[in-house]
Backbone as CSV, one residue per row, in Angstrom:
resi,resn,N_x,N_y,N_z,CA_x,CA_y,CA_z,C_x,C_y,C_z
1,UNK,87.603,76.329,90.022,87.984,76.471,91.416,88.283,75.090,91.992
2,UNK,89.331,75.282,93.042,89.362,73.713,93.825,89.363,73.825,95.169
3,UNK,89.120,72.623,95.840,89.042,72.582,97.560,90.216,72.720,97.824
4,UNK,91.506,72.220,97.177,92.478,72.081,97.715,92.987,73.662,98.370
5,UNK,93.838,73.576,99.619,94.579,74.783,100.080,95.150,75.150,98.649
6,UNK,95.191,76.506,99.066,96.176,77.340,97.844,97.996,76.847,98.234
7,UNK,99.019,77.636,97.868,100.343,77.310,98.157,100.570,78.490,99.247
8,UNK,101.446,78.739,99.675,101.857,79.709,101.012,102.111,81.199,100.395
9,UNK,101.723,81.882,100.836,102.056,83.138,100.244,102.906,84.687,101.198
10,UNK,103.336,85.374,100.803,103.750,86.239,102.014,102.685,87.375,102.393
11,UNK,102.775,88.046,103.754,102.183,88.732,103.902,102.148,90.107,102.916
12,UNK,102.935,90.202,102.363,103.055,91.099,101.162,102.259,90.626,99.778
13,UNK,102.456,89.092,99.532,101.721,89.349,98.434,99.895,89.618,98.606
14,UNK,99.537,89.192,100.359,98.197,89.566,100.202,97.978,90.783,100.673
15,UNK,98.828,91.652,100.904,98.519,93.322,100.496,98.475,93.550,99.240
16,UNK,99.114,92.913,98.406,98.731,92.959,97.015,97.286,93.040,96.284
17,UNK,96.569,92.330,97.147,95.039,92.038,96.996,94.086,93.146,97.646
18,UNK,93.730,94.257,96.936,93.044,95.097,97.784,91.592,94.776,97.657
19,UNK,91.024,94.282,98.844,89.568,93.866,99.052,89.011,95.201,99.815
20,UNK,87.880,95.601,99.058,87.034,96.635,99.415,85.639,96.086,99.956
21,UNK,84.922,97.194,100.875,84.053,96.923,101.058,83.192,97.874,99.930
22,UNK,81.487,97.676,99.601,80.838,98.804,98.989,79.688,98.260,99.157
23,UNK,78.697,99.246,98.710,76.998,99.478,98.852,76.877,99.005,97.582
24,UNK,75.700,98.140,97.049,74.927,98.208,96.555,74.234,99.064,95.815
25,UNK,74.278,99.765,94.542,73.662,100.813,94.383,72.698,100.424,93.261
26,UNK,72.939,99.717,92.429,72.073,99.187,91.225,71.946,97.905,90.799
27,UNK,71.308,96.911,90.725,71.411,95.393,90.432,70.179,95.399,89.169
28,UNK,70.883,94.943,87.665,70.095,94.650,86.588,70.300,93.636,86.173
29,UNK,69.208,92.471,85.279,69.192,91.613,84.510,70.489,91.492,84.157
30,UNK,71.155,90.553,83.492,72.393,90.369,82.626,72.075,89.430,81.360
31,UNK,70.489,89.480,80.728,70.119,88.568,80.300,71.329,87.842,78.933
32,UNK,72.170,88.360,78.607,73.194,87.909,77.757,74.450,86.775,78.320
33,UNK,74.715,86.692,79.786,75.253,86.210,80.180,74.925,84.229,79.943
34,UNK,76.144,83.920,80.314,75.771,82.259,79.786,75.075,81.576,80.488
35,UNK,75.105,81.874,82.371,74.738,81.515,83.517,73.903,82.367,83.693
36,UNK,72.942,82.714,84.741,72.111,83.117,85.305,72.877,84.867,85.741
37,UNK,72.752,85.993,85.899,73.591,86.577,86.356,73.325,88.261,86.746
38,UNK,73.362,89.231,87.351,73.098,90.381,87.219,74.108,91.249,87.100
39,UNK,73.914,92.229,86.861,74.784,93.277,86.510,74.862,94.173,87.791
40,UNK,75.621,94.287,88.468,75.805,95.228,89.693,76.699,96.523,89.416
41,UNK,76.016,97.726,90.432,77.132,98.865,90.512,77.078,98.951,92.170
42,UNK,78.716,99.189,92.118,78.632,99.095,93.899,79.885,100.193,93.974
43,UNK,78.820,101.084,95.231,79.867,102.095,95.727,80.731,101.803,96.491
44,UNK,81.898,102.314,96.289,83.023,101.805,97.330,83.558,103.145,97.403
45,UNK,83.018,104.399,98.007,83.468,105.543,98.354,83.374,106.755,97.664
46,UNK,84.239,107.607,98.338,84.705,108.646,97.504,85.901,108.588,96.708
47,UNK,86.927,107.584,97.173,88.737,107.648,96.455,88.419,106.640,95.147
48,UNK,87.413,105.689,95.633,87.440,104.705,94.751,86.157,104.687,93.594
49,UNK,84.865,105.205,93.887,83.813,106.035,93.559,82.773,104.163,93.099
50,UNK,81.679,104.529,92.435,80.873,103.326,92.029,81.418,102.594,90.505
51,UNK,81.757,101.064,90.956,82.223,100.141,89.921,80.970,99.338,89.631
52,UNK,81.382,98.778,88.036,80.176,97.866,87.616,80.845,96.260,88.287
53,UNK,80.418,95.718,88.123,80.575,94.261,88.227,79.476,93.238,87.508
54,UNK,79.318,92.039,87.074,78.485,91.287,86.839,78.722,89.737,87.962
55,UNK,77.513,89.030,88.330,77.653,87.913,89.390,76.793,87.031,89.325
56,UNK,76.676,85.665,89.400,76.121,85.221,89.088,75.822,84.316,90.558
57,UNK,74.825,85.425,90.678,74.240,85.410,92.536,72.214,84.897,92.314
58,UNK,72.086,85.048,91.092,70.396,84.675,91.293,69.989,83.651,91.864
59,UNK,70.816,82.765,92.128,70.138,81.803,93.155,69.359,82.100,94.415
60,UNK,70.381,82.946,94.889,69.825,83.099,96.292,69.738,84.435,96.729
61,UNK,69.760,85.117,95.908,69.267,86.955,95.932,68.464,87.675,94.750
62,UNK,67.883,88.135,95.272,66.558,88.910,94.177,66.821,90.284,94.070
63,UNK,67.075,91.030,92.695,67.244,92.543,92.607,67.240,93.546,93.760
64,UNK,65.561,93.599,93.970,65.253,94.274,95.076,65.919,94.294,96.136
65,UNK,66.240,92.497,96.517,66.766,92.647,98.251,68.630,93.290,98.239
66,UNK,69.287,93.330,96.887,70.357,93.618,96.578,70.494,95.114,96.832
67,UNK,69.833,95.745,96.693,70.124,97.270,96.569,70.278,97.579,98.215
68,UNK,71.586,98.376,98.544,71.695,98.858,99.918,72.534,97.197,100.568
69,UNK,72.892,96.420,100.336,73.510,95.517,100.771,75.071,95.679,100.557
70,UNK,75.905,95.761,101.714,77.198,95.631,101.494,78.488,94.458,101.129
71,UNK,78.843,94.635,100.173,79.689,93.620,99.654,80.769,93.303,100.023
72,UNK,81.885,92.770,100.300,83.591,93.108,99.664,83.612,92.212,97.755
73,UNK,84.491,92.654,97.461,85.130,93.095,96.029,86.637,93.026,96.156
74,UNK,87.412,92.724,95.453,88.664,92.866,95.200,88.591,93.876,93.765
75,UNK,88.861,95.462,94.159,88.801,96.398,93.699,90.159,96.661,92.393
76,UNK,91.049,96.251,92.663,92.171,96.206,92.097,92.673,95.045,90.798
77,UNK,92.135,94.525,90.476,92.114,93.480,89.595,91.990,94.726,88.067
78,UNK,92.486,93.947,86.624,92.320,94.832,85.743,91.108,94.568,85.507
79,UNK,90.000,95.725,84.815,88.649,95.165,84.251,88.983,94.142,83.206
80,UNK,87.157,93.262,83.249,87.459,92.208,82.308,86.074,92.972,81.329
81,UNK,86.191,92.158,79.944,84.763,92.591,79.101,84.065,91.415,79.405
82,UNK,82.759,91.075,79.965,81.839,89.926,80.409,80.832,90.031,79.380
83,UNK,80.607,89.386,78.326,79.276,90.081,77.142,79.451,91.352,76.849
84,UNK,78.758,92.289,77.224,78.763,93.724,76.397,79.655,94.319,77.577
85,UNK,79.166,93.543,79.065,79.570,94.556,80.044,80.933,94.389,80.346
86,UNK,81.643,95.557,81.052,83.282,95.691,81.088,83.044,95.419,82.454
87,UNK,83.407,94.390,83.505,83.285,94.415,84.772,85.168,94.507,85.362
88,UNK,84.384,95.570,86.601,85.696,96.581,86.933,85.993,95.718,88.528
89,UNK,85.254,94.938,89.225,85.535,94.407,90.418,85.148,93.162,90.384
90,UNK,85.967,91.993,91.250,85.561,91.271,91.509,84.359,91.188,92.934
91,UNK,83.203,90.508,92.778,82.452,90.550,93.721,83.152,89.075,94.627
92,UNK,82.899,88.968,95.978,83.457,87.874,96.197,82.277,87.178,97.348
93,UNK,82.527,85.850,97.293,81.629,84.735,97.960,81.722,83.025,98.275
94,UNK,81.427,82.397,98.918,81.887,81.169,99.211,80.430,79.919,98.033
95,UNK,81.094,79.059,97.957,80.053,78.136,97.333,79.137,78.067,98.157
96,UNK,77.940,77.707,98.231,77.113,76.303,99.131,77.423,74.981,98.499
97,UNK,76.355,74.415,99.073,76.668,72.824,98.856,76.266,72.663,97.639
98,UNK,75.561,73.619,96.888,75.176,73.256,95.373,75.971,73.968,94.439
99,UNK,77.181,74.417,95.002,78.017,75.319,94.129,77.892,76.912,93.947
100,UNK,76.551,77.395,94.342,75.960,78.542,94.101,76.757,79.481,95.077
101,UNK,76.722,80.403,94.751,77.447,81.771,95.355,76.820,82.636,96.288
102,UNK,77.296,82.309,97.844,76.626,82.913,98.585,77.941,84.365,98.857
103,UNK,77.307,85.839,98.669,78.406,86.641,98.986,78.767,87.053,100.215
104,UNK,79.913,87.476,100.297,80.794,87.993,101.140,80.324,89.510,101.695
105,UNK,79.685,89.284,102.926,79.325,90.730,103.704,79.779,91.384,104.396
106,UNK,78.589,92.474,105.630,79.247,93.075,106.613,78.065,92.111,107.399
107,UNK,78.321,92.046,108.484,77.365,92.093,109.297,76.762,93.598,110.252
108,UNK,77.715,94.305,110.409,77.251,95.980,110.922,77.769,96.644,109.075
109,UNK,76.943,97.918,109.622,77.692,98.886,108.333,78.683,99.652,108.731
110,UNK,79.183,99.645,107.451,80.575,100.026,107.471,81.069,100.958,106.506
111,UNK,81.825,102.002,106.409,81.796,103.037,105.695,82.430,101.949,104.338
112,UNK,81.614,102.839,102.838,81.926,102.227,101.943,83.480,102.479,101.558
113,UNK,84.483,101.939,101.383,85.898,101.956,100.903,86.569,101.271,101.612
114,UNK,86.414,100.836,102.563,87.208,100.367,103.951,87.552,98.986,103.086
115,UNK,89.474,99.131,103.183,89.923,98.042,103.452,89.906,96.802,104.355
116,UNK,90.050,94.979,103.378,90.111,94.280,104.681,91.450,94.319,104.791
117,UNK,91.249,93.964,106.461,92.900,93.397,106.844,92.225,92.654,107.987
């Protein structure tokens, strides 16, 4: 990743990018991963239903407090294989100052599927 701005893009290509919101439904160990990391399933509706993901969020979130927390995801990306696991969304989040991954929320709830714009 870099600080620098990205290049200009059109408003079309970031409809291209479908960012979802979703729940929290399961957060496990990823003990195979290279980094620190868990294995997430997050609902994002009924059209779109519950995706796996893997993230490498243990810094600053613990299993427990994960479950029932709402995310955004960029839902539309092809799955990747991460170790054993096939992750189907990107989870998304800003660095802190130590690089670590703080994620991308709601602050109210919000029905799970809802596009950003």
């Amino acid at each position: 990743m870099t600080d620098t701005p990205a290049q200009p893009l059109s408003f079309d290509d970031f409809l291209k990018v479908d960012i979802r919101v979703g729940t929290i439904v399961s957060a496990d160990e990823f003990p195979e991963a290279r980094k620190p990391a868990y294995v997430l399933q997050i609902d994002f509706g009924e059209e779109i239903g519950i995706k796996k993901t893997s993230a490498q969020i243990t810094r600053h979130y613990d299993r427990d407090g994960l479950v029932g927390r709402q995310v955004a995801a960029v839902v539309n990306f092809p799955p990747r294989q991460i170790g054993p696991h096939m992750s189907e969304v990107l989870t998304l989040g800003f660095p802190d100052d130590d690089g670590e991954v703080v994620m991308i929320g709601t602050d109210r709830p919000v029905p799970n599927g809802g596009r950003l714009y």
